[in-house]
DRENFI-953443 format. One record per residue (C-alpha): residue number from 1; residue in one letter; x, y, z. Coordinates in steps of 0.5 Angstrom, whole numbers. Layout:
N
+------+------+-------+-------+-------+
| rolo | nuro |     X |     Y |     Z |
+------+------+-------+-------+-------+
|  NUM |    A |     X |     Y |     Z |
...
+------+------+-------+-------+-------+
***
This chain:
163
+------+------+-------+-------+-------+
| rolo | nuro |     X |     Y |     Z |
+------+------+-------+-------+-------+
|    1 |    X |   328 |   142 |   207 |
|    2 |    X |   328 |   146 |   212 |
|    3 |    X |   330 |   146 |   219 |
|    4 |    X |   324 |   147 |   224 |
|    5 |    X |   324 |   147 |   232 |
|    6 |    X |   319 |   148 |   236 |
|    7 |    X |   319 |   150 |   244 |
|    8 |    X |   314 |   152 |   249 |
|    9 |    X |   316 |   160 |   250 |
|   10 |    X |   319 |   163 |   256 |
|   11 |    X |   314 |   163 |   263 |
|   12 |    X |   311 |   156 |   261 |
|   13 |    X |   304 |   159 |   259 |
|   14 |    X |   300 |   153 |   256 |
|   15 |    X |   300 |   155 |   248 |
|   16 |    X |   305 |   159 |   248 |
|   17 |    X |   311 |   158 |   243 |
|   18 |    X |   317 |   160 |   239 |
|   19 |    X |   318 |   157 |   233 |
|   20 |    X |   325 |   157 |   231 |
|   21 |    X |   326 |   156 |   222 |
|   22 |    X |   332 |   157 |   220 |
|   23 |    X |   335 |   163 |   222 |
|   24 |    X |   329 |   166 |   223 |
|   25 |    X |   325 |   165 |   231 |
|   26 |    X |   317 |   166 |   231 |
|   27 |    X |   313 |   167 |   237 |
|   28 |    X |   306 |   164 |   236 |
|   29 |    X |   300 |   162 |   241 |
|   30 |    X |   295 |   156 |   239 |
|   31 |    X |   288 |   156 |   241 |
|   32 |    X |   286 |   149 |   240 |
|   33 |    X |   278 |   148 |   238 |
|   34 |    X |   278 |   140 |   238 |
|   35 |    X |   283 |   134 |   236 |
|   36 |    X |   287 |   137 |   230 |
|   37 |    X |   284 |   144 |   229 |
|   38 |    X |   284 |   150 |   231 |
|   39 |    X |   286 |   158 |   230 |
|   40 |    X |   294 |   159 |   231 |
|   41 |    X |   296 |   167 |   233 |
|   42 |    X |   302 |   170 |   229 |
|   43 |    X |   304 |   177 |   229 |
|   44 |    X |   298 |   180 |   230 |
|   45 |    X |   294 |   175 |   225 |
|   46 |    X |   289 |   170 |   227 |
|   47 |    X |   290 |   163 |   222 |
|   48 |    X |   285 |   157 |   222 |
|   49 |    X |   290 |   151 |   222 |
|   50 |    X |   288 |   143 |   221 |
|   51 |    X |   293 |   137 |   224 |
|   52 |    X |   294 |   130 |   222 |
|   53 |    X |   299 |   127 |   225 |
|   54 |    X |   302 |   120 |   222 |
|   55 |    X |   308 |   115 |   223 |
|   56 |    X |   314 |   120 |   223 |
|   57 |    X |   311 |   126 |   220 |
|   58 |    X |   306 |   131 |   222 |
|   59 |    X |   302 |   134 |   217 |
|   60 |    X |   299 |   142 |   217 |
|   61 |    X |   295 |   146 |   214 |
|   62 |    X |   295 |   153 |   216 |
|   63 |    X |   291 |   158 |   212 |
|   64 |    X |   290 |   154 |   206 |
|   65 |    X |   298 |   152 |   206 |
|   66 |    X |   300 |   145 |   206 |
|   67 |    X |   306 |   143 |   210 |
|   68 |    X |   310 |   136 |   212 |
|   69 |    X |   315 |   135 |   219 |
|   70 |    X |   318 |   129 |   219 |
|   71 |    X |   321 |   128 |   226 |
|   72 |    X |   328 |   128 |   227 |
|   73 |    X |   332 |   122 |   230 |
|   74 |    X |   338 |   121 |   232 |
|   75 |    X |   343 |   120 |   227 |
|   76 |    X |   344 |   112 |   230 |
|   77 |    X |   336 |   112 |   230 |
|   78 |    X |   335 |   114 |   223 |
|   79 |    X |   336 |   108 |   219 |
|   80 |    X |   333 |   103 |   222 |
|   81 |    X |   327 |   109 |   222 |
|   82 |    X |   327 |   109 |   215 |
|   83 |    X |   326 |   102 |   215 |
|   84 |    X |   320 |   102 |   219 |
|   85 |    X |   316 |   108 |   217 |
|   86 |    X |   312 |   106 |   213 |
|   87 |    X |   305 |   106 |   214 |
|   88 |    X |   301 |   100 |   213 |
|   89 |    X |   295 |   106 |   209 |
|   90 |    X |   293 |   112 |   208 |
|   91 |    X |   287 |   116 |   209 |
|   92 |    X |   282 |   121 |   208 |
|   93 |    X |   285 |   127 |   213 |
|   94 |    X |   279 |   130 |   212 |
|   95 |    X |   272 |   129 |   208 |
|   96 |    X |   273 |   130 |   201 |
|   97 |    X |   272 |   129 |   194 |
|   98 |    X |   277 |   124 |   191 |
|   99 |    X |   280 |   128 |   184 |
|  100 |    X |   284 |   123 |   182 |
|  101 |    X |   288 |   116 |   184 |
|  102 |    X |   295 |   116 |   181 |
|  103 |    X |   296 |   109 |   183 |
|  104 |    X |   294 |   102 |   182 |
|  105 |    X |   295 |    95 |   186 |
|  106 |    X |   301 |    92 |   185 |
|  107 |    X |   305 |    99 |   184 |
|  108 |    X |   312 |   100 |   188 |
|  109 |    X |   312 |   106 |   191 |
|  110 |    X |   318 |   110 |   193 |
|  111 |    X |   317 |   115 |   200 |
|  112 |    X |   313 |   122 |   198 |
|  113 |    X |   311 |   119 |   192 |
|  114 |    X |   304 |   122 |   190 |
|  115 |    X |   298 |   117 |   191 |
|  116 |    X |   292 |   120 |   192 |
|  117 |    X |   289 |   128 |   190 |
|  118 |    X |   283 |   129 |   194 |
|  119 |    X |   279 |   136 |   194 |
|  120 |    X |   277 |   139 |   201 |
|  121 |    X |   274 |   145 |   203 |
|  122 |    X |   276 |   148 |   196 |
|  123 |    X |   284 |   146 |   198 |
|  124 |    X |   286 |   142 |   193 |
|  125 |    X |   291 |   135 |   197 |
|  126 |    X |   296 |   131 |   194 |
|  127 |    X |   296 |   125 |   200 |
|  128 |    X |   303 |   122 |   199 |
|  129 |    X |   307 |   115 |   201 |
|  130 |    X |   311 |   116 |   208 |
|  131 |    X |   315 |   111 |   205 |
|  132 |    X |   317 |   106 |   200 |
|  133 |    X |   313 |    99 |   200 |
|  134 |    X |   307 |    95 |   194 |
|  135 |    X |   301 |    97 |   194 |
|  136 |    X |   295 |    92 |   197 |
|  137 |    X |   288 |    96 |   195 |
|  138 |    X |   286 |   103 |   193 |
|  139 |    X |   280 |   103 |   197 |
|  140 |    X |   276 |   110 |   194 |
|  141 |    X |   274 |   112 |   186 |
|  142 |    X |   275 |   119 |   183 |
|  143 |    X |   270 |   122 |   184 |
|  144 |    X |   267 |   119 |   190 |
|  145 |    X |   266 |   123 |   198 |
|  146 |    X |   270 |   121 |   203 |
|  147 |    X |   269 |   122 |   210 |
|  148 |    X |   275 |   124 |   214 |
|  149 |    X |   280 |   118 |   216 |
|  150 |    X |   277 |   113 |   211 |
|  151 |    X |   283 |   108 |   208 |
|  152 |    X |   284 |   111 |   201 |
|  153 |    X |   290 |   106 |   200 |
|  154 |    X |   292 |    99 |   203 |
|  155 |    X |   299 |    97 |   203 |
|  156 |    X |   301 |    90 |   203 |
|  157 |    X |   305 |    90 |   210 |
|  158 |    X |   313 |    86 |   210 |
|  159 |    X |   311 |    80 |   213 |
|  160 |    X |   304 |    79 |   209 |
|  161 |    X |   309 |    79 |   202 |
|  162 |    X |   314 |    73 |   204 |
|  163 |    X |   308 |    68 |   205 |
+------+------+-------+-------+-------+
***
């Protein structure tokens, strides 16, 4: 894991921003296109970028790469955080083709464990669990086009289990 801070650069100019990874700081501008996309200006290169944010972590494509930033919460914070993290389903961050399903109803699975892979715009995506639950319904087949934000796969929330 590596520590990521990001910080409005220095005069406040909308877009601007300094991105300390490590030991290491990088100034980049963002040029937003629409709602989660857009060009990133890096060191002279201009890099197409793609965002899906989702309970506690943001997830980036920059350039063909996949990244995941979970945000970080105060120590006090952090346990009941973890807890409650779960997302109740995962979807489609783009339109796609599913290439394979890893899970079934039923299965228990654990944080960051692999659900779905799905091919879109020649990346190929492995979509993983935010964190530990059951699952309640895989909503998609292998081979099947999905639109972007379609529910792939369905947990079975807390509350719905003890009744």
């Amino acid at each position: 894991m590596v520590d990521v801070r990001v910080e409005s650069a220095a005069g406040g100019r909308e877009g601007l921003y300094q991105v300390h990874i490590s030991d290491r700081t990088i100034e980049l501008e963002v040029r937003r296109r629409g709602t989660g996309e857009g060009f990133l200006h890096v060191h002279g290169r201009i890099l197409p970028y793609y965002v899906v944010r989702r309970a506690g972590e943001v997830e980036v494509w920059i350039d063909g790469r996949r990244y995941v930033i979970e945000r970080a919460l105060p120590a006090a914070r952090r346990g009941a955080a973890v807890a409650g993290m779960q997302a109740v389903e995962v979807k489609a961050p783009m339109p796609g083709t599913i290439l394979k399903i890893l899970v079934k109803p039923g299965d228990e699975v654990t944080a960051h464990q692999p659900l779905v892979v799905m091919e879109s715009m020649k990346m190929e995506m492995t979509l993983s669990a935010s964190g530990a639950g059951r699952v309640g319904e895989v909503r998609c087949r292998e081979g099947e086009l999905v639109a972007m934000n379609a529910v792939l796969v369905r947990f079975v929330e807390e509350s719905a289990e003890g009744a």
